[in-house]
N, C-alpha and C positions, 0 to 999 in steps of 0.2 A: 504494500500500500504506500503509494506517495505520501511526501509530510502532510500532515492535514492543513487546513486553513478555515475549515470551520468547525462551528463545538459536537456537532453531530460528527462531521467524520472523527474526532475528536474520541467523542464517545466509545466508535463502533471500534476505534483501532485500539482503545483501551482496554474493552468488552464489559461496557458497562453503559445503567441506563442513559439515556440523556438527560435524566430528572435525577440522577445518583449523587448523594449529600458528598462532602467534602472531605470527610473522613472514609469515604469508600472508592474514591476515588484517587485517594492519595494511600490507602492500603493496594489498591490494584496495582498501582505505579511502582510502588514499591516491590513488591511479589514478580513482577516483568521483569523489572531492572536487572534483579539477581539474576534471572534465568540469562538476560540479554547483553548483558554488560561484558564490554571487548574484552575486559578483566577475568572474567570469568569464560570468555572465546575467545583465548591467543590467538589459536590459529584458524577465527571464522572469519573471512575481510568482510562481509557483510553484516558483524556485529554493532560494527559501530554506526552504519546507517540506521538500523533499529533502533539501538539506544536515540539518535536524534530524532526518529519518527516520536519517541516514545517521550520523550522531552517536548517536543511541540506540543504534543495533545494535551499530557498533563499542564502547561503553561497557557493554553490555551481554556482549558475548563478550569484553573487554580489564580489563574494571574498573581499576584506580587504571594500568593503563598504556595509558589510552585516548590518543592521540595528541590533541594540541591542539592550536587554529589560533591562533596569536598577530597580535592585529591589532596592526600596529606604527603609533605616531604619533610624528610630530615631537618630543624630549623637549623639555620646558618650561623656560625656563632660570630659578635662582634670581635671587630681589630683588635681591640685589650685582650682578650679570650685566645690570641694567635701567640703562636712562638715566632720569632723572626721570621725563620727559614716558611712557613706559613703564612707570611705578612707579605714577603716577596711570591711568592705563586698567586695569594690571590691577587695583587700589583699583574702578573704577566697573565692570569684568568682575565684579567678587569681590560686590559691593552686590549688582547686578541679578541675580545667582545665586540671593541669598541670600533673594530675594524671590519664589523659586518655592517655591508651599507644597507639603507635603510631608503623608502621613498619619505618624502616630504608632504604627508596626507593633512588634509581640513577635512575634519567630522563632522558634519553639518547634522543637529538635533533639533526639535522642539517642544516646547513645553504643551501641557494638556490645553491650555486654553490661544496654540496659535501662535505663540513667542520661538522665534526663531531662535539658535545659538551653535555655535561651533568653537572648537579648538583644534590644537596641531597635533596627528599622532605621527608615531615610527612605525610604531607592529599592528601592522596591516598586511594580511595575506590570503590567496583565496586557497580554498583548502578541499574543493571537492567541484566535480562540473556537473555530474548528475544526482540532486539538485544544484548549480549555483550556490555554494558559499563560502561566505569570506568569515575571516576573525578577524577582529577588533579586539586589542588590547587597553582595559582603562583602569585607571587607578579606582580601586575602592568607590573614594568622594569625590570622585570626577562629577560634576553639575551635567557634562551631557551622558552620563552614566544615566542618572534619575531622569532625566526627560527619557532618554532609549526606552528605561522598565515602560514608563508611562503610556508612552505614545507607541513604541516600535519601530516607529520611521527614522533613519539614517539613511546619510548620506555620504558620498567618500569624493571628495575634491583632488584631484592630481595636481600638482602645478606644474608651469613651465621654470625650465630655468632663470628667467626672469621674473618669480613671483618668490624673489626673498624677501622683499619690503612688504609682500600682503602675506604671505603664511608669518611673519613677526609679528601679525598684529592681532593674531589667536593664540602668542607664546603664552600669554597674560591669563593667572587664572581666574575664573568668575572670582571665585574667594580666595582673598589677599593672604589671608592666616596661613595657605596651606605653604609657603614661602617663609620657614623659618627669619624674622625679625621684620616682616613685612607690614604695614599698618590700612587700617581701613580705607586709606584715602590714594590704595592703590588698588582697589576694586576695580572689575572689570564690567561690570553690569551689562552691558549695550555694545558687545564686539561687532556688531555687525553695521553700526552706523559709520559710515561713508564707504562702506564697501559695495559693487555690482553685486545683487545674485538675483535670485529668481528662485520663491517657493516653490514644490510638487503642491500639485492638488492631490486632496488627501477629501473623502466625504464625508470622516467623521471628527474634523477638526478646519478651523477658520485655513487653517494654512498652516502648507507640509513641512516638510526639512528643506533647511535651503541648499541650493548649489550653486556654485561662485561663477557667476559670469566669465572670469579671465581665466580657469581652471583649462586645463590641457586635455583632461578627459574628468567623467565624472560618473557613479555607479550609488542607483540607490537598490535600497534593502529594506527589507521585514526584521528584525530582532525576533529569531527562532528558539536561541537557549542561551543561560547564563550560565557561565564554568569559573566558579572559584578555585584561582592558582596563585599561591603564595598572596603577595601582597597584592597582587591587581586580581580581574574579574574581565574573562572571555569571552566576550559577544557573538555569538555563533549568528552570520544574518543570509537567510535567501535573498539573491541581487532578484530583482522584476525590473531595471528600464535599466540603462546607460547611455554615453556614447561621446566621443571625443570631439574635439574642436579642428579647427583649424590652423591654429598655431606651430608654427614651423620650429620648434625646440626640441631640443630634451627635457625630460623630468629632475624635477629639482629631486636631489637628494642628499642625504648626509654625509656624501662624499665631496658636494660643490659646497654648503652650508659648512663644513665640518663643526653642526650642532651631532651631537651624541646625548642617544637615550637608550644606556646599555651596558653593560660589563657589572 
C-alpha cells in the first residue's frame, strides 16, 4: 500500500476502525512497528518502506501525539571528560566533518494561521525516489521545526552562487536566546521582509510555504514523519511540485561560503 494521505487509508493500513479511540490506535502502531521495524528486518530492504507507511498513518490519525521511535546512541562525553590523545582525534573527527560539502538550503515554513518563515539549513538530502523523499535536519527548537509539526508544508530553496547576501539573511535565529550571550533586540521576527518569494496555495491555510523568487531550483513537500537523533529531529517529507529556474550558476554551497554546520 502506498503512504497514505488520508485518515481512512490511514485506518485500513493500520487495520483499525476509522472511529478507533487513541489508545487503540496507538497500541496497533505499536504491535506493527515490532513486527516491521528495519531493526528487527536487517536483511528485508523493504522494511523500512513499511515502517514509513506505518509512521504516516499513525501521524496522520494521532497528529502532535504520534508516538516516536527514539534511536538511542552512546552519549558523547564532553572535552574535560577527554584524555589529550582523545582531544586530538576528536580535533581531526571534527576537521574531516567539516570537509563534507554541504548545499546552501532556505527552508521555507509556515505558521497555522498563514505567516510565512524560513531559515538556512546544510543536511538536506533526498533519500528514496519511490515515494519522493527528502530529510531535513532541524535543531530540537528550531521555530520552522513547530510551524513543519503544525502545518506540514515545507519548502526547500536552492541558491545560486550568487545568493550569499540572501541565504545570510535567514542565518538569524527567530529567537535570539538560542545564541549563547545574544539579547532580545537581536530577534529575528519578520525574515522574510524585503525578500522576493511567492506563497504555495495551500486550501487549508491563508497561505502556503514560501519559495524565494531568486532560488536556482526549488522543491516542496508534505512532513511525513519525525525521527529523533541525538540533539536534532528528522523531517522525513514526500516532494509533490518542484522545478528550477533559469539562472545560469552553480549552487551555493559550503565549499564557496566556507560556512560549516558539522564535525
Amino acid at each position: 500500500m502506498p503512504i497514505p494521505s488520508t485518515a481512512i487509508d490511514a485506518a485500513t493500513l493500520l487495520g483499525v476502525a476509522p472511529s478507533a479511540d487513541r489508545d487503540t490506535i496507538r497500541d496497533r502502531y505499536r504491535r506493527l512497528a515490532r513486527i516491521y521495524h528495519p531493526d528487527a528486518n536487517p536483511d528485508d530492504e523493504a522494511a523500512g518502506m513499511r515502517m514509513l507507511e506505518l509512521n504516516a498513518a499513525v501521524d496522520l490519525l494521532l497528529g502532535s501525539d504520534t508516538p516516536t521511535v527514539e534511536i538511542e546512541f552512546e552519549p558523547q562525553r564532553s572535552d574535560r571528560a577527554l584524555t589529550t590523545r582523545e582531544r586530538r582525534r576528536e580535533a581531526r573527527i571534527r576537521d574531516a566533518l567539516q570537509h563534507l560539502p554541504y548545499g546552501i538550503y532556505v527552508i521555507g515554513t509556515v505558521t497555522a494561521d498563514g505567516r510565512p518563515n524560513a531559515m538556512v539549513a546544510d543536511w538536506v538530502m533526498q533519500v528514496s525516489f519511490r515515494p519522493r523523499i527528502i530529510c531535513v535536519s532541524f535543531e530540537r527548537d528550531a521555530a520552522s521545526l513547530r510551524n513543519l509539526r503544525e502545518t506540514r508544508q515545507l519548502t526547500v530553496s536552492l541558491l545560486p552562487e550568487s545568493g550569499m547576501d540572501l541565504a545570510a539573511k535567514f542565518l538569524q535565529p527567530t529567537d535570539p536566546s538560542k545564541i549563547e550571550g545574544r539579547s532580545a533586540e537581536f530577534a529575528a521576527p519578520d525574515k522574510m521582509r524585503g525578500v522576493a518569494y511567492q506563497q504555495l496555495e495551500h486550501a487549508s491555510l491563508d497561505g502556503g510555504a514560501p519559495v524565494l523568487e531568486d532560488s536556482l531550483a526549488w522543491i516542496a513537500a508534505d512532513a511525513q514523519q519525525f525521527i529523533p537523533v541525538g540533539e536534532h529531529i528528522l523531517a522525513l517529507c514526500r516532494v509533490f511540485d518542484g522545478d528550477t529556474s533559469i539562472i545560469d550558476e552553480g549552487p551555493l554551497t559550503s565549499l564557496y561560503t566556507g560556512w560549516h554546520y558539522g564535525g
